[in-house]
C-alpha positions in Angstrom: -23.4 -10.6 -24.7 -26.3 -11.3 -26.7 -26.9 -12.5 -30.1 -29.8 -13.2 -32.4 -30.3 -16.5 -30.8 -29.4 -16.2 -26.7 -27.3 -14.6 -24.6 -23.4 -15.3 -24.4 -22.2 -15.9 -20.8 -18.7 -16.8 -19.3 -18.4 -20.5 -18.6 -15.4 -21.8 -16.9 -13.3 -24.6 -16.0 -10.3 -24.6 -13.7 -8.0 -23.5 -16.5 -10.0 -21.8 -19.9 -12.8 -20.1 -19.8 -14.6 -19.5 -22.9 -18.1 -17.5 -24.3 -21.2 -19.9 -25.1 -24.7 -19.7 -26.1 -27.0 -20.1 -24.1 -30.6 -19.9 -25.3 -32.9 -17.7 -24.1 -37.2 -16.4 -24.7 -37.9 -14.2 -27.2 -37.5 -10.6 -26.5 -35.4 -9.4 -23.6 -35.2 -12.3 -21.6 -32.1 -12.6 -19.7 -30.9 -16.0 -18.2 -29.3 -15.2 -14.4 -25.1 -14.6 -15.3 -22.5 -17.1 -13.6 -18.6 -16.2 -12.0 -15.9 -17.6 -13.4 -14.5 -20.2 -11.1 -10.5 -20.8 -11.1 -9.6 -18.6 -13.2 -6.7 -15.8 -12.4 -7.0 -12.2 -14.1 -4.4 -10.5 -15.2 -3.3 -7.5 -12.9 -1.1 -5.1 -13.9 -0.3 -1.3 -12.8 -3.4 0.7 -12.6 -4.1 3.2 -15.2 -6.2 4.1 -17.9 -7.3 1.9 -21.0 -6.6 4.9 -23.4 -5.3 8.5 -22.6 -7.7 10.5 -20.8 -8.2 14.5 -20.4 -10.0 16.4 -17.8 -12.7 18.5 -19.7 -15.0 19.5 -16.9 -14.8 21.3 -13.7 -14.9 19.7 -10.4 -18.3 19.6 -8.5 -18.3 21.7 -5.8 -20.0 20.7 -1.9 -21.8 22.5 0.5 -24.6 22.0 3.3 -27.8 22.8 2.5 -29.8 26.0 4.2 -31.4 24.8 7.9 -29.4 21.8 8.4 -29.1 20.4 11.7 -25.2 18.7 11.2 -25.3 18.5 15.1 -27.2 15.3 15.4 -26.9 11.7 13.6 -28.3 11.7 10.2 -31.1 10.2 9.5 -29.9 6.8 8.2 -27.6 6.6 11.4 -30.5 6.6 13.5 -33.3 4.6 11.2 -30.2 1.5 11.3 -29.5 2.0 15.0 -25.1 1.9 14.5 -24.3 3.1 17.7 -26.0 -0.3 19.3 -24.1 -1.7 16.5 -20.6 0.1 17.0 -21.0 -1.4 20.5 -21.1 -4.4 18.7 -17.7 -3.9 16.4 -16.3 -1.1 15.0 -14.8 -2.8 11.7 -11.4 -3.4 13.2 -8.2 -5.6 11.3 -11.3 -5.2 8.0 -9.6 -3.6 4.8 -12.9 -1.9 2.9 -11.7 -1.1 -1.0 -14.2 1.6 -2.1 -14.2 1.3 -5.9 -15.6 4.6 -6.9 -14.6 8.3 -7.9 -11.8 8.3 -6.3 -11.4 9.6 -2.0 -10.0 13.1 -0.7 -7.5 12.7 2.7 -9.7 13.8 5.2 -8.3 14.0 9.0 -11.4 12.1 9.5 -10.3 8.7 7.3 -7.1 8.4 8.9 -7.0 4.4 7.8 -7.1 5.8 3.9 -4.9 4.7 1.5 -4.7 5.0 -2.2 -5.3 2.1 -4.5 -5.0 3.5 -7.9 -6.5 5.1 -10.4 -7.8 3.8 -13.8 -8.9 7.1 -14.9 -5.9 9.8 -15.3 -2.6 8.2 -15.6 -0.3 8.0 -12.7 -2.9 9.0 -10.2 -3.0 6.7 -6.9 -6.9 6.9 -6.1 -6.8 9.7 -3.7 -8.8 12.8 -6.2 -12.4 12.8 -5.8 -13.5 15.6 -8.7 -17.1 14.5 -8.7 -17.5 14.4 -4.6 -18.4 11.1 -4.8 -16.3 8.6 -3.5 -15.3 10.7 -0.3 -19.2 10.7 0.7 -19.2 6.9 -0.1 -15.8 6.5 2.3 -17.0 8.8 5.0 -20.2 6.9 5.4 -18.4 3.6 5.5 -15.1 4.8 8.0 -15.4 8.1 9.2 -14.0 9.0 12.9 -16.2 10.7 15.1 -15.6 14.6 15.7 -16.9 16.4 18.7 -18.0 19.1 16.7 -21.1 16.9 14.8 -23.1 14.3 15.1 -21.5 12.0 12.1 -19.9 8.7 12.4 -19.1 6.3 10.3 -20.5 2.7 9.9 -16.9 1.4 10.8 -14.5 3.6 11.6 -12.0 1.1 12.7 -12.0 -0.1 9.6 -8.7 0.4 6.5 -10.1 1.5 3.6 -8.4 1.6 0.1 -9.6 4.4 -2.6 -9.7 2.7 -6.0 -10.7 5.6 -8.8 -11.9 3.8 -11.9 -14.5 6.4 -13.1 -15.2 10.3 -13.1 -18.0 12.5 -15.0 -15.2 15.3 -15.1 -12.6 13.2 -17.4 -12.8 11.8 -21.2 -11.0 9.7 -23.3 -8.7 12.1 -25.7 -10.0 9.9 -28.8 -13.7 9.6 -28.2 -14.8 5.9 -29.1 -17.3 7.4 -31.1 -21.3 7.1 -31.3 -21.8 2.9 -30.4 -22.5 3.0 -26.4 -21.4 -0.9 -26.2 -17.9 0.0 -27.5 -17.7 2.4 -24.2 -19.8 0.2 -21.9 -17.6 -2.8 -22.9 -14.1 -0.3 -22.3 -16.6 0.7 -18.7 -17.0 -3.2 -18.2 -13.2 -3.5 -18.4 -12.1 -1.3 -16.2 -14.3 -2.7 -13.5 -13.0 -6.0 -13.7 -9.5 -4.6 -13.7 -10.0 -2.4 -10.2 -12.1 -5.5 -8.4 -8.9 -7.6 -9.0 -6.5 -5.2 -8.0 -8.3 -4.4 -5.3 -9.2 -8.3 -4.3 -5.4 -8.3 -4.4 -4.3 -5.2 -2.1 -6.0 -7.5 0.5 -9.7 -6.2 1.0 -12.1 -8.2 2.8 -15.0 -6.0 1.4 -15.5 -4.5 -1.8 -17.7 -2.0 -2.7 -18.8 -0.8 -6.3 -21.3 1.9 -5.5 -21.5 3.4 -9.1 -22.8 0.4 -11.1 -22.7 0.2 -14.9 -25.9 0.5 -16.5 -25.8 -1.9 -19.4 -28.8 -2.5 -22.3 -30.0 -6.0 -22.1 -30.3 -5.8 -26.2 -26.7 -4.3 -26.3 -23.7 -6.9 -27.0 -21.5 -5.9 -24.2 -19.2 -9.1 -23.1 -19.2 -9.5 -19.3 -17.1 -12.2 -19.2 -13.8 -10.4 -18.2 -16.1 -8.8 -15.3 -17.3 -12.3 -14.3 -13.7 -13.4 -14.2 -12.4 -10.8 -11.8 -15.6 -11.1 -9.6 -14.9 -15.2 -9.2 -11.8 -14.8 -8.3 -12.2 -11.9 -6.3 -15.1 -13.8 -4.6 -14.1 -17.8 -4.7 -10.3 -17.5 -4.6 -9.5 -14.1 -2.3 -12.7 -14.3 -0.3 -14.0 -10.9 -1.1 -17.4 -10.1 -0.3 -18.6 -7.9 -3.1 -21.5 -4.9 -2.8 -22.8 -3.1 -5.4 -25.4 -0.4 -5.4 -28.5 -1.5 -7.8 -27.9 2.5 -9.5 -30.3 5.2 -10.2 -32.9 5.6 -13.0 -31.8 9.0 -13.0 -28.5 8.1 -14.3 -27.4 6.9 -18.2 -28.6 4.3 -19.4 -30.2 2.9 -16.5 -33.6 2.7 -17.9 -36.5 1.0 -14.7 -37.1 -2.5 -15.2 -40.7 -3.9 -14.9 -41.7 -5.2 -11.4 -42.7 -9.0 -11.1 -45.0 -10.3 -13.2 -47.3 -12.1 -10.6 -48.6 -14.2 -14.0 -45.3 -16.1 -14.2 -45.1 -18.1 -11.1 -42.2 -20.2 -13.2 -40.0 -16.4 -13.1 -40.4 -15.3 -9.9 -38.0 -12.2 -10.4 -39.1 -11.7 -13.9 -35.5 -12.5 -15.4 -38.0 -12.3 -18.8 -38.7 -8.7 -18.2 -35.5 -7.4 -17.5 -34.2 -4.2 -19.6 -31.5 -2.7 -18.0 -28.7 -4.8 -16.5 -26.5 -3.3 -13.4 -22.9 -4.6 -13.6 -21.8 -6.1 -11.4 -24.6 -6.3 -9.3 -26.9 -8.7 -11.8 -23.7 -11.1 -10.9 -26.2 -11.7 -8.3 -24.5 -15.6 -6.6 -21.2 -13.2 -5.8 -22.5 -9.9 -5.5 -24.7 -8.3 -2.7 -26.7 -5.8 -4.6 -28.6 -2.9 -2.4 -31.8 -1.0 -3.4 -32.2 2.3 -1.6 -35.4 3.4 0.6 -36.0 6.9 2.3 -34.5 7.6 6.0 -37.7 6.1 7.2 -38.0 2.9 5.1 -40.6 3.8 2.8 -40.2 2.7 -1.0 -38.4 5.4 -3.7 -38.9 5.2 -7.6 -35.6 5.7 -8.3 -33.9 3.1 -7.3 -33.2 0.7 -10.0 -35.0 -2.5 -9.5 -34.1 -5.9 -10.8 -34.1 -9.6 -9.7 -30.5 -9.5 -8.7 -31.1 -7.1 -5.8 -30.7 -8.4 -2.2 -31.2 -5.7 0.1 -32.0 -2.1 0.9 -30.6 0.5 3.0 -31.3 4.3 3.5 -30.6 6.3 0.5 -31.7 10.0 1.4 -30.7 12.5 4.5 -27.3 11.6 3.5 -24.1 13.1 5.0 -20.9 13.0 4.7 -17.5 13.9 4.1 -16.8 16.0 1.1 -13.4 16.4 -0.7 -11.0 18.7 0.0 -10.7 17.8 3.7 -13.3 19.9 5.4 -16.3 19.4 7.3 -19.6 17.2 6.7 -21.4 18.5 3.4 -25.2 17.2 2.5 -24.9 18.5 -1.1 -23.3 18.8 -4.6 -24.3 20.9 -7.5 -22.4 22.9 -10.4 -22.1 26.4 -10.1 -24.8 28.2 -7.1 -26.9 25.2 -7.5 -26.4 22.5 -5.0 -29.0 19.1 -4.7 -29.5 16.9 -1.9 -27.2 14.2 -2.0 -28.8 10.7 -2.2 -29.3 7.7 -4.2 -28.3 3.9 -4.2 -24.5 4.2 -3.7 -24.9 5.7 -0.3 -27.3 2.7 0.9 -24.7 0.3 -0.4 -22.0 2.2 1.4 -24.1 1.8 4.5 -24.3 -1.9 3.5 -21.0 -2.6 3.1 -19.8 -0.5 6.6 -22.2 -3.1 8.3 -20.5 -5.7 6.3 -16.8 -4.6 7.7 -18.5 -5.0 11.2 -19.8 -8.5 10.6 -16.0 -9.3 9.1 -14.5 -8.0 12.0 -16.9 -9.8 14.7 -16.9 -13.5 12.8 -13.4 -13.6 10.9 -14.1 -17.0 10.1 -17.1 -17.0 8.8 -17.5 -16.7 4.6 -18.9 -14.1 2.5 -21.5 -16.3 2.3 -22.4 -16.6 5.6 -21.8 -12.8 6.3 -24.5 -12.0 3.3 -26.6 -14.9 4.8 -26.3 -12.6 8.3 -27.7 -9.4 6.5 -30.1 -11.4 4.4 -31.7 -13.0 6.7 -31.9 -10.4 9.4 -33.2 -7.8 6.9 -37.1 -6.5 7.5 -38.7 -8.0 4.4 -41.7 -6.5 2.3 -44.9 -7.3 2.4 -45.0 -9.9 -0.1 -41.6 -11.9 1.1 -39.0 -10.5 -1.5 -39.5 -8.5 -4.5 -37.1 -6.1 -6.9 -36.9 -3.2 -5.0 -35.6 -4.2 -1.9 -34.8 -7.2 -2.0 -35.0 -9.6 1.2 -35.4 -5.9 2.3 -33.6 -3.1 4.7 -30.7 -4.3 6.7 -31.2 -4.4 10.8 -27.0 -4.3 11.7 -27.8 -4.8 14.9 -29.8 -8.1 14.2 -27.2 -9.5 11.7 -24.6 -8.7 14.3 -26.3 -11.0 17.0 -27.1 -14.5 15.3 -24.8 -16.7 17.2 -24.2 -18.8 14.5 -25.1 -18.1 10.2 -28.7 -18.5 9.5 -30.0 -20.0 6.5 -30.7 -17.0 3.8 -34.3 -16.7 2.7 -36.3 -19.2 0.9 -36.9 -17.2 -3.0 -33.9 -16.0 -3.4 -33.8 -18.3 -6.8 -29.9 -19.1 -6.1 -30.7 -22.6 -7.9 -31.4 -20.9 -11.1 -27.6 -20.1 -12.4 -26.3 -22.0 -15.3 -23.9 -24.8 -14.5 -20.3 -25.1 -15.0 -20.1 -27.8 -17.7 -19.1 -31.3 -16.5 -15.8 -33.2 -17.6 -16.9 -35.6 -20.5 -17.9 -39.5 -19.1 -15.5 -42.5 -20.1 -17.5 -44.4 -22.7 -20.2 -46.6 -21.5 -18.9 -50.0 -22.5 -22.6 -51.4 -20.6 -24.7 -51.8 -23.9 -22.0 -53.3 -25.4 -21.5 -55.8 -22.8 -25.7 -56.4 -22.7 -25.8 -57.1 -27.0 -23.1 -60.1 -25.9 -25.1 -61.5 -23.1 -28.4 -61.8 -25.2 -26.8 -62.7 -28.0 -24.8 -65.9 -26.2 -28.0 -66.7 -24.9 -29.6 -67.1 -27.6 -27.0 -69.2 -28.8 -27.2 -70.9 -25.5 -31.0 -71.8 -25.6 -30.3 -72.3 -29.4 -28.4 -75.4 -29.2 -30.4 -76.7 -26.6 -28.1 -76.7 -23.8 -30.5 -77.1 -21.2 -28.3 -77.1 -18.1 -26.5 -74.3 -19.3 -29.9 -72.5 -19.5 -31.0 -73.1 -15.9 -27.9 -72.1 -14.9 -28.2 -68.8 -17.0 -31.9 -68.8 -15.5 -30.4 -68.3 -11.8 
């Protein structure tokens, strides 16, 4: 949250975790956010912060004119996943797709529901905004002879978490100030990551970030909670798409400032921040590219983002347990369907296979895997990309963790306070030497004062 004199973060010990200042430039500089470490969220039944009403229509789905749904999408071909479905296949992996909510689809036969923080007694398994059904069918679909889709891992579980939807609002608007609904946004985000870090998921995926002001004071410190614990204490690894300038409030941040070799990620520049991807130690945050790996405006950029994946050609599974659909729209008007939260779907499929083929290895290893592998940008890493686009296959092969890229800037987090010293008694003790030795030398005790001399 910031304030007139820095920016508050979380900082934790093992038991209390409390809000501090810590100061910051001038402007909109933003210090790099820290977890909380050891501390347990509360988790209660999903639902809801205040009543909710459905005051929109659902979107509706379709496949666009001349589309070739007979062969692999573009994205399934530019990332090579039948080499790496030969590989793994994501099996005894539980994926929790934090999202719009997923349709049953004969395809997802490993879907469950998880809940639903958005209409009251709802288990996660409504997808009004044809969202979160794309995002799961991307990530776990079974094959069908009829097409030429698969999902990334479709051995994989996967549990439907709805904790947003365009179509619903709250019965008693908030009113006009955004940070009173981001901060409600904020807290339903940290509620679903620890519910679902509890249901058992090994991967967790937040495609549909929270675009948050870096002026606004929106407290992040619940969200930082659920994502340490979801990360340190259930061993969760955590992606988040970077989001969309086309979406609210996600105003483009500046690139890197090439004048600042001291802020290599220009963390001074930063305007917009993505929750929880900016959580950047805990979170693997993905840009998206075209089907053929060239750069796209609209991705969000930020120092917090690690990698890119495919973003456009998309196609999936739609709601309402039908076919593939390519599109979404209102009324006659369908759109493409792209954008970051598909590349992070794509990121976090590949991250159920790694799971699945190294079950002892960390979430930090596993992101080391991707990082590592990833083809990088012509200048080593930058904002839009990251380390740059994932190579499954490659991540999938290393016989043991490599060591993640050198500029990532993981050494710039803030510090978890240290436990107070015991009092040093050492000056104390020094004052009494001299001062006996001057009474020593004093008196003229000479063979006391070789004796001190040795």
């Amino acid at each position: 949250m910031r304030t007139g004199h820095g920016l508050r973060v979380a900082v934790c010990t093992t038991a209390a975790c409390a809000l501090v200042t810590v100061a910051t430039a001038p402007a909109l500089a933003v210090n790099p956010p820290q977890v909380v470490v050891g501390v347990i969220p509360p988790d209660g039944a999903p639902g809801p912060e205040q009543p909710t009403k459905q005051d929109k229509g659902c979107l509706v789905t379709g496949v666009l004119p001349d589309s070739d749904l007979q062969q692999a999408p573009p994205p399934e071909r530019m990332l090579n996943l039948a080499q790496a479905r030969a590989l793994s296949r994501g099996a005894g992996v539980t994926v929790a797709v934090i999202d719009t909510g997923v349709g049953p689809n004969p395809r997802l036969p490993n879907l469950v529901g998880g809940g639903d923080y958005v209409a009251a007694g709802g288990d996660g398994l409504s997808d009004c905004d044809a969202h979160g059904t794309l995002v799961a069918g991307i990530i776990g679909a079974g094959t069908d002879p009829s097409d030429g889709f698969s999902g990334v891992a479709p051995d994989a579980a996967l549990i439907s978490i709805r904790y947003r939807s365009g179509a619903f609002s709250l019965e008693q608007p908030s009113g006009s100030d955004p940070a009173q609904q981001l901060s409600m946004d904020i807290r339903t985000l940290a509620r679903a990551v620890t519910h679902a870090a509890n249901l058992g998921a090994q991967v967790i995926t937040v495609s549909l970030p929270v675009c948050v002001g870096a002026a606004l004071p929106v407290d992040q410190s619940v969200l930082a909670a659920a994502l340490g614990y979801a990360s340190r204490l259930r061993g969760a690894l955590i992606v988040a798409g970077a989001g969309n300038t086309g979406s609210s409030g996600c105003e483009q941040n500046p690139d890197i400032d090439p004048s600042r070799p001291t802020d290599r990620r220009n963390w001074m520049g930063v305007k917009t921040l993505s929750a929880p991807g900016w959580f950047y130690s805990d979170v693997l945050t993905v840009g998206f590219t075209t089907a053929t790996g060239s750069a796209v405006p609209d991705t969000l950029t930020g120092p917090w983002v690690a990698v890119a994946a495919p973003g456009t050609g998309i196609e999936s599974l739609g709601p309402g347990g039908g076919g593939l659909i390519n599109a979404v729209g209102g009324g006659d008007k369908l759109v493409p369907v792209g954008g970051a939260s598909f590349a992070a779907a794509y990121v976090a499929g590949v991250a159920a296979l790694l799971r699945s083929r190294y079950p002892s290895e960390s979430p930090t290893e596993i992101v080391a895997r991707l990082e590592a592998s990833a083809h990088a940008p012509a200048r080593g890493i930058d904002n839009t990309v990251g380390t740059g686009i994932i190579d499954p296959v490659a991540a999938l092969s290393y016989r043991t963790p490599p060591q993640p890229p050198a500029g990532l800037n993981r050494g710039e987090l803030l510090s978890l306070p240290t436990p107070p010293r015991p009092p040093d008694r050492r000056p104390l003790a020094v004052s009494a030497a001299v001062a006996l030795a001057a009474l020593v030398v004093g008196l003229g005790v000479g063979r006391w004062q070789r004796r001190w001399a040795r």
